[in-house]
C-alpha distance (Angstrom), angle and dihedral (degrees) to the residues before:
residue distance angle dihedral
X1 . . .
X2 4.12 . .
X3 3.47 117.4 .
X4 4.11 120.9 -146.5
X5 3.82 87.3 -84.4
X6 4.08 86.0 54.4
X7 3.78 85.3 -120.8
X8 3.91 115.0 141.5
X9 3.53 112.5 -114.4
X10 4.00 97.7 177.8
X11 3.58 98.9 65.0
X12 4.16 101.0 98.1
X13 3.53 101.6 54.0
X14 4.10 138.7 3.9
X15 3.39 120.3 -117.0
X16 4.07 141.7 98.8
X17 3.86 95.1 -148.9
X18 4.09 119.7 111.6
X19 4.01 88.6 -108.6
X20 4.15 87.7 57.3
X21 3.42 91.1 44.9
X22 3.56 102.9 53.5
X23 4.16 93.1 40.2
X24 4.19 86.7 52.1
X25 3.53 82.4 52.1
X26 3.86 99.4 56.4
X27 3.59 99.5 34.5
X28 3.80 85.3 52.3
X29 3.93 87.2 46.4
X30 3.85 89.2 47.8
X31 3.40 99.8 36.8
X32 4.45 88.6 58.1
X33 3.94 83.5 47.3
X34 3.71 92.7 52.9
X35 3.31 100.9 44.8
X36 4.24 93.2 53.7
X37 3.86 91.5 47.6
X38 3.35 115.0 118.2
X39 4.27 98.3 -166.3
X40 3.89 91.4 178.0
X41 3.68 89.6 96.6
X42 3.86 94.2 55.2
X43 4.07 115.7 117.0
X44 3.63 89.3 -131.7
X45 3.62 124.9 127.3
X46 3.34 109.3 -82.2
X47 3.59 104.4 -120.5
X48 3.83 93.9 52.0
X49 4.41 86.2 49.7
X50 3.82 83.3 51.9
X51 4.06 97.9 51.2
X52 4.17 90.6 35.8
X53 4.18 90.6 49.6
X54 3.98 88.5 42.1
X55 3.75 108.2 38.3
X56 3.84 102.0 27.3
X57 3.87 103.3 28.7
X58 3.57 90.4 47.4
X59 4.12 145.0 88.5
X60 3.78 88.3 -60.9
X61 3.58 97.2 51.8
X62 3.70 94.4 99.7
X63 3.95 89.0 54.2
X64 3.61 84.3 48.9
X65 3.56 89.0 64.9
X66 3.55 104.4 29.4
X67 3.49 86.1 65.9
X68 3.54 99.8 41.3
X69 4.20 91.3 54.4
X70 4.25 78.8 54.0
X71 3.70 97.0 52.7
X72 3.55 93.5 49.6
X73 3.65 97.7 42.2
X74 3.56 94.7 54.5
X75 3.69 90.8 41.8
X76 3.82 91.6 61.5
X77 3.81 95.0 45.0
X78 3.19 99.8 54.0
X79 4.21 96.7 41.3
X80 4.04 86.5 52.7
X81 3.71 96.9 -145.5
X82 3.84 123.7 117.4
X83 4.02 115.3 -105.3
X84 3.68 91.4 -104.1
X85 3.36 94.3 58.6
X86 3.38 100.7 46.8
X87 3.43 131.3 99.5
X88 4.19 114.6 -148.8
X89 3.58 134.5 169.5
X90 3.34 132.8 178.4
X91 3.72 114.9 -122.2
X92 4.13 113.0 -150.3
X93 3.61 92.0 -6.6
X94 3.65 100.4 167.8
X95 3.92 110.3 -179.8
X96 3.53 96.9 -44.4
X97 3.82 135.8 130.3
X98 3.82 95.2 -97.7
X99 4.06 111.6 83.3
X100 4.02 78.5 32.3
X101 3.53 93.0 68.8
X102 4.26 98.1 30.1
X103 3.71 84.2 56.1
X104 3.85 84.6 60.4
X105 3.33 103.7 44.1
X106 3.85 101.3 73.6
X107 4.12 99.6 -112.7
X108 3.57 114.3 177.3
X109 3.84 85.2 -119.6
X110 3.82 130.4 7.5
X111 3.39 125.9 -161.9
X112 4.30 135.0 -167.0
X113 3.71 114.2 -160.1
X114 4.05 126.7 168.0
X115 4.01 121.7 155.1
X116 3.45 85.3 -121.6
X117 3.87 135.7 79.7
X118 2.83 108.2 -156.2
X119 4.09 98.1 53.0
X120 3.59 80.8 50.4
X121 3.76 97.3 59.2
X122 3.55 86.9 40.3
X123 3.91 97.8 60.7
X124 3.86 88.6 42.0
X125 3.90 85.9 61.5
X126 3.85 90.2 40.9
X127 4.22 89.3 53.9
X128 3.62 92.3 45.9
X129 3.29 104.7 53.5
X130 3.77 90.8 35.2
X131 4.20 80.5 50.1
X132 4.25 88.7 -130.4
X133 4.04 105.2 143.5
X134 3.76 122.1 -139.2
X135 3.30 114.6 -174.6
X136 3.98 100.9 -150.6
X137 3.66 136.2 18.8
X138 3.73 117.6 -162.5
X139 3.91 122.9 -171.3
X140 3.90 116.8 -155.1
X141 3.94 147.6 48.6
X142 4.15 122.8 -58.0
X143 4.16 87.8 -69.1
X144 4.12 95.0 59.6
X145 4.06 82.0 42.6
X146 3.94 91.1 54.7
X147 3.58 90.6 36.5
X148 3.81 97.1 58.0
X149 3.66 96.1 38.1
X150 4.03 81.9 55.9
X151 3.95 97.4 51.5
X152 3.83 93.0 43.0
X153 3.92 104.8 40.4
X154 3.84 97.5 -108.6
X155 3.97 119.3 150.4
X156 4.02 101.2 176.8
X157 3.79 115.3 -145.4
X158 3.66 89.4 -164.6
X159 3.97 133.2 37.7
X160 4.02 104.8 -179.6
X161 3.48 138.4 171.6
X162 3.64 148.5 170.4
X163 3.84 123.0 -142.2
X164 3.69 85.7 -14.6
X165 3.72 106.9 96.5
X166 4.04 90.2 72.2
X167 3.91 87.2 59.9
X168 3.70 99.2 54.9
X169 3.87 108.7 111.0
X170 3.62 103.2 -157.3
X171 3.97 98.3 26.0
X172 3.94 90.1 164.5
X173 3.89 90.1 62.7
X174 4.14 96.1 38.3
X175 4.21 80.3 62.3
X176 3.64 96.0 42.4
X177 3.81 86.2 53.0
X178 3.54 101.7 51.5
X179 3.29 93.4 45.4
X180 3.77 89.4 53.2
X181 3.51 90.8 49.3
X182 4.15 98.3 47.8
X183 3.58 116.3 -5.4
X184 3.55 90.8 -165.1
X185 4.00 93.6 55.1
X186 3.92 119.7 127.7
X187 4.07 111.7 -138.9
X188 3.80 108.6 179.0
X189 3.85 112.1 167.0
X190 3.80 130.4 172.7
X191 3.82 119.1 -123.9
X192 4.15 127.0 -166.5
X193 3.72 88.7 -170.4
X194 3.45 86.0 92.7
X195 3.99 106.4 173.2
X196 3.85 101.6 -169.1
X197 3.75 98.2 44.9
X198 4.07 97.4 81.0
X199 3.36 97.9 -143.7
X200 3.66 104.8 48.6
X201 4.01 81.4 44.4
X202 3.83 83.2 61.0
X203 3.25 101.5 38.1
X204 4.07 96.5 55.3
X205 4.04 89.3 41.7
X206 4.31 87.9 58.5
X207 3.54 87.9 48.1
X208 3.91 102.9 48.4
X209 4.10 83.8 52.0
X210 3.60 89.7 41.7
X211 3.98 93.0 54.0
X212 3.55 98.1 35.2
X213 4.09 97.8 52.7
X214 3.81 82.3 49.0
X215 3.46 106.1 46.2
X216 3.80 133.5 -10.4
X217 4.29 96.5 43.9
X218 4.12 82.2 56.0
X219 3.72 82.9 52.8
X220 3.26 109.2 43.6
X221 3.49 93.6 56.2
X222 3.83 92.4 58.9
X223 3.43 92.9 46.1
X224 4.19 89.3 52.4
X225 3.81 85.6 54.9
X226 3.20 90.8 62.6
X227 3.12 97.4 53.5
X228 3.59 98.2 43.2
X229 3.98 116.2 10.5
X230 4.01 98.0 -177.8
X231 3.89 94.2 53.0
X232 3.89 97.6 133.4
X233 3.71 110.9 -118.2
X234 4.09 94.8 -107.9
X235 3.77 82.6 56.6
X236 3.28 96.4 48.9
X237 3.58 95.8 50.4
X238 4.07 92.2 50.0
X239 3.91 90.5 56.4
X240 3.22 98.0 40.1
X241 4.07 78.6 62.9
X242 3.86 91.9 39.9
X243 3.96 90.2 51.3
X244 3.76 99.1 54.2
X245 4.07 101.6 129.2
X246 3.18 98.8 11.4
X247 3.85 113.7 122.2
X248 3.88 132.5 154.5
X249 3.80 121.4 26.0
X250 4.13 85.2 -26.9
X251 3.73 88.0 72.7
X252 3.49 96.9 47.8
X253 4.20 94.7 43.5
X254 3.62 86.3 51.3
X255 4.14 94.6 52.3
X256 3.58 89.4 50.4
X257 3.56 98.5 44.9
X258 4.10 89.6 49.6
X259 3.45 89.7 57.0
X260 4.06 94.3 46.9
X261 3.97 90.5 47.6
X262 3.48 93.6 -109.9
X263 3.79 121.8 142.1
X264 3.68 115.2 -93.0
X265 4.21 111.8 -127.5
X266 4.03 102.7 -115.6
X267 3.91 113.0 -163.1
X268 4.08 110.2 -147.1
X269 3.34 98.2 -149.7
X270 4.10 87.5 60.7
X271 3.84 99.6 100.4
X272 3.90 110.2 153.3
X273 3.53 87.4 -29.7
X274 4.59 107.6 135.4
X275 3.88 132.1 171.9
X276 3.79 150.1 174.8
X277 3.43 97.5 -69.6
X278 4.00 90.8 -151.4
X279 3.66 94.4 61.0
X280 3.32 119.2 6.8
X281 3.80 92.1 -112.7
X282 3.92 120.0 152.7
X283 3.75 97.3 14.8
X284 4.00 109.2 144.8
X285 3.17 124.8 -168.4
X286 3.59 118.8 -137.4
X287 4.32 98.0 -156.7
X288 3.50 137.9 -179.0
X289 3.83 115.2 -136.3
X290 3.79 92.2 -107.5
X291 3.50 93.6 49.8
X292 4.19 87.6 50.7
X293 3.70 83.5 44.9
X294 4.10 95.1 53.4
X295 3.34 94.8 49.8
X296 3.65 94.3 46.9
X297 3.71 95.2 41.9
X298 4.07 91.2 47.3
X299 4.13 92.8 55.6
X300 4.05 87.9 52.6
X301 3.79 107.7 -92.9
X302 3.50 136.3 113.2
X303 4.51 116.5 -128.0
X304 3.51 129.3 -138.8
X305 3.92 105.8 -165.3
X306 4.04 119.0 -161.5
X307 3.75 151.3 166.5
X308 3.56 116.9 -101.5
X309 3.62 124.0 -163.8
X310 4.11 153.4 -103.9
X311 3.34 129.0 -103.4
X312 4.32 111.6 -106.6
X313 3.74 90.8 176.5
X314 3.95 103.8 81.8
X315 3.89 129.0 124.4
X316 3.82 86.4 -104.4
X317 3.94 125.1 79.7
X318 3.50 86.8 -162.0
X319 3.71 95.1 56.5
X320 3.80 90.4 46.4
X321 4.04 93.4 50.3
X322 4.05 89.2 55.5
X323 3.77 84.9 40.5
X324 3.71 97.5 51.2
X325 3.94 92.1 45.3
X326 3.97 89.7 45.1
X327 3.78 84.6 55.5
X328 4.06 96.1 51.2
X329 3.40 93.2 50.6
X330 3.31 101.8 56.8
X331 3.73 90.3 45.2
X332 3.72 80.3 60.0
X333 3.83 90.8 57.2
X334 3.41 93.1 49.3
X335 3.60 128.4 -117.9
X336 3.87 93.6 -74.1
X337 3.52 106.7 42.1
X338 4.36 91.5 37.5
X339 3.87 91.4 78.0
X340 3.91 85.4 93.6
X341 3.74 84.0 70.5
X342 3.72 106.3 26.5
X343 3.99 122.8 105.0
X344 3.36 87.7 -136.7
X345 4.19 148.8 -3.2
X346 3.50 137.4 -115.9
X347 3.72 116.0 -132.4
X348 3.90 118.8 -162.6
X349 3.82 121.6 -178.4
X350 3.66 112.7 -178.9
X351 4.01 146.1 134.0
X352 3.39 121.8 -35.6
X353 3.71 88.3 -159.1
């Protein structure tokens, strides 16, 4: 479908009904807007300008989007309300696509969230300059989410994400407390830590051991001599083992109960998995779809589990033939059973009623 400027609007997502329509239409609108920015002139720290101009302005920029028109599409099905009634937010978002386009798409509310400030004050200089209007920025974990929503009369219908889910420390308690907070909420996120598709399983296994030889076994040894300065060095090196994932209060209850010969809590579902042990931040959980589907099922929701899909708009023809024939065969398999292929999964909670 051409509009009167002969642009494509039906590139982002398939679909003829009024909801397609209307996302084409932004995403087209957004993708135009994107493409002209010139973000060098943002007063932004520079290294956040640097990662926004190279990882969001660039050659994946129309996956970006692509998959952001998906999310929300599929969002708004399944919650069953109309967009303007519908209250969104975008949980983790980074400086991705995905508030972008909710802030286009004429939600009754909104709402930017990322654990970090200063991505948040980053995307608030990215939407004003790019004149998109978000209507509440919220810095913090799941708690300061619930927490504003309480103080300002918010009860979100939708709690999305993309390639954010994986990064959520305690993902058993962010269910429980959307569920708490609107049992009838939609959260549909996008994951790359795909277990079932073998490669991505590799893939996310070299990088944990990559990232945690570099960086967060260094530091968790520091931060264990703080704690306790006369642990003998065999000690030290078994709890530096023992703490591996642990972040938070967890990493600190498991130091002290090492050191009182008391077991040590181990989580199953760990597997190469490492973090910042201060915070939490970067975990990524590496999940089967029953695992997903506990935790989902245990904080009152029901899952739906699929394949996502690869990117068959790079540089490279070549790239975009094996991408294209990827994609058809896991349409052949069926959304279910085409997660052994797909480079990543779409995870739904939402009402069982």
């Amino acid at each position: 479908m051409l509009n009167s400027g002969g642009v494509n609007t039906t590139i982002f997502l398939q679909g003829s009904d009024a909801l397609a329509i209307d996302i084409n239409k932004k995403a087209t609108d957004l993708f135009s807007l994107l493409q002209r920015f010139d973000a060098s002139g943002l007063a932004i720290i520079a290294e956040y300008k640097d990662y926004f101009i190279h990882h969001h302005l660039g050659p994946r920029l129309f996956f970006s989007l692509q998959n952001s028109a998906h999310i929300i599409y599929c969002s708004v099905q399944q919650s069953g309300k109309a967009v303007h009634e519908t209250q969104f937010i975008d949980y983790g978002a980074g400086l991705g696509t995905l508030y972008m386009l909710a802030g286009m798409m004429g939600f009754k509310k909104t709402v930017y969230n990322d654990y970090l400030p200063d991505w948040q004050h980053t995307a608030q200089s990215i939407c004003a300059a790019l004149q998109i209007k978000i209507d509440a920025w919220v810095t913090g974990d799941i708690d300061a989410v619930m927490q504003h929503a309480k103080e300002h009369g918010i009860r979100y219908d939708i709690v999305a994400s993309r390639n954010v889910l994986e990064h959520i420390y305690r993902l058993p308690d962010f269910y429980a407390a959307v569920f708490k907070h609107n049992p009838s909420a939609v959260t549909y996120s996008t994951t790359t830590a795909n277990y079932h598709n073998p490669v991505m399983n590799w893939y996310h296994i070299y990088i944990h051991q990559q990232t945690e030889k570099k960086y967060y076994r260094q530091q968790r040894r520091e931060e264990i001599l703080k704690l306790q300065p006369l642990l003998p060095d065999q000690q030290l090196k078994e709890l530096i083992a023992h703490t591996r994932g642990k972040g938070q209060q967890d990493f600190i209850d498991a130091v002290n109960n090492f050191v009182n010969n008391k077991p040590i809590a181990k989580d199953s579902s760990l597997r190469s998995n490492t973090c910042d042990c201060i915070n939490g931040v970067w975990t990524e959980h590496l999940l089967t779809k029953k695992e997903h589907g506990e935790m989902i099922e245990a904080a009152g929701f029901k899952m739906q589990f699929t394949a996502g899909y690869w990117d068959t708009h790079y540089s490279s023809g070549l790239k975009n033939g094996m991408a294209t024939s990827f994609n058809k065969i896991i349409t052949l398999l069926g959304m279910e059973r085409g997660i052994v292929l797909s480079p990543f999964v779409n995870v739904m909670a939402y009402s069982p009623v």
